[in-house]
C-alpha positions in Angstrom: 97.6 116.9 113.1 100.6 117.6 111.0 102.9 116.3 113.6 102.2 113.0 113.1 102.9 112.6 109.3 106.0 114.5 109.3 107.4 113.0 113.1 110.6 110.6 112.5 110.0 107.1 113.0 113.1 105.0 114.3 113.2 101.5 112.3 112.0 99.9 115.0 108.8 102.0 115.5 108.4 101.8 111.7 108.4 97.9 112.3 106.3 98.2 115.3 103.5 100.9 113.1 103.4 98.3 110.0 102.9 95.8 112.0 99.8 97.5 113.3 98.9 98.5 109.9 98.9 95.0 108.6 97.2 93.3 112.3 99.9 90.8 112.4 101.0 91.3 115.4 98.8 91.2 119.2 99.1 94.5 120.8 100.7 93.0 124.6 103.9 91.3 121.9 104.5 94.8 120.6 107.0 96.7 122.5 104.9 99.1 125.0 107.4 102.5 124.2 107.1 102.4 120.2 103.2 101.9 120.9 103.2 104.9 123.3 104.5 107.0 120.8 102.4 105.7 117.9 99.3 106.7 120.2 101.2 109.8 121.4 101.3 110.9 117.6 97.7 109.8 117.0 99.0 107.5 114.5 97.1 104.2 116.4 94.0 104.2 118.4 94.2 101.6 121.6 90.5 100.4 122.3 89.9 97.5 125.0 93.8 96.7 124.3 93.4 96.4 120.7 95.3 98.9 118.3 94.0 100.0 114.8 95.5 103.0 112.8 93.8 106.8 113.0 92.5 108.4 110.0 96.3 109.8 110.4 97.7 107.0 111.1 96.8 105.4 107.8 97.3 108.6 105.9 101.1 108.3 107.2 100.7 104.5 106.1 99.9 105.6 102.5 103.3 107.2 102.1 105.5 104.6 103.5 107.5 102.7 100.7 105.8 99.4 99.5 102.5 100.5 101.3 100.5 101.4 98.9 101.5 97.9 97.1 100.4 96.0 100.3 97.1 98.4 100.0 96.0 97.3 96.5 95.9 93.6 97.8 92.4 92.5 98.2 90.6 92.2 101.5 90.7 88.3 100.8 94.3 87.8 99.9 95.5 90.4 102.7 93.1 88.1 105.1 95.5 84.5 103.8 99.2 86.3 104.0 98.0 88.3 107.6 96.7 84.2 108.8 100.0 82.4 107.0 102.3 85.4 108.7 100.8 85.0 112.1 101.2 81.3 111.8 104.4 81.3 110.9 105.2 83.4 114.3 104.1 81.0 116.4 105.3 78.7 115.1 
């Protein structure tokens, strides 16, 4: 369990695990080898090809610079910046 607060992240994977954290981003757009070693750490669960972070995986979250600010945010106002960001993508 330990392993997967303490294992380095490159910037990319970092990228790729907030992205998870914050659900703006589909699973098949994220690149398959930072996934496999989010999963591989039990940072992310994959179910039916959607990925949500472990018990772990949001532990680690927790402790990642500007997280926790991004955690106070309520449900409703997390729910409009996820909507306008994944907008904004596709665009």
């Amino acid at each position: 369990m330990g392993r997967g607060l303490k294992a380095p992240l490159s910037p990319h994977e970092e990228v790729t695990f907030r992205r998870i954290a914050l659900g703006i981003s589909k699973a098949k757009l994220l690149p398959a080898r930072d996934v496999a070693y989010l999963v591989r750490l039990r940072l992310v669960d994959e179910n039916e090809g959607r990925l949500k972070l472990s018990d772990l995986g949001r532990e680690r979250y927790q402790g990642l610079p500007n997280a926790t600010a991004l955690s106070k945010i309520k449900d409703e106002a997390a729910d409009v910046l996820r909507r306008h960001i994944l907008h904004a993508r596709d665009c």
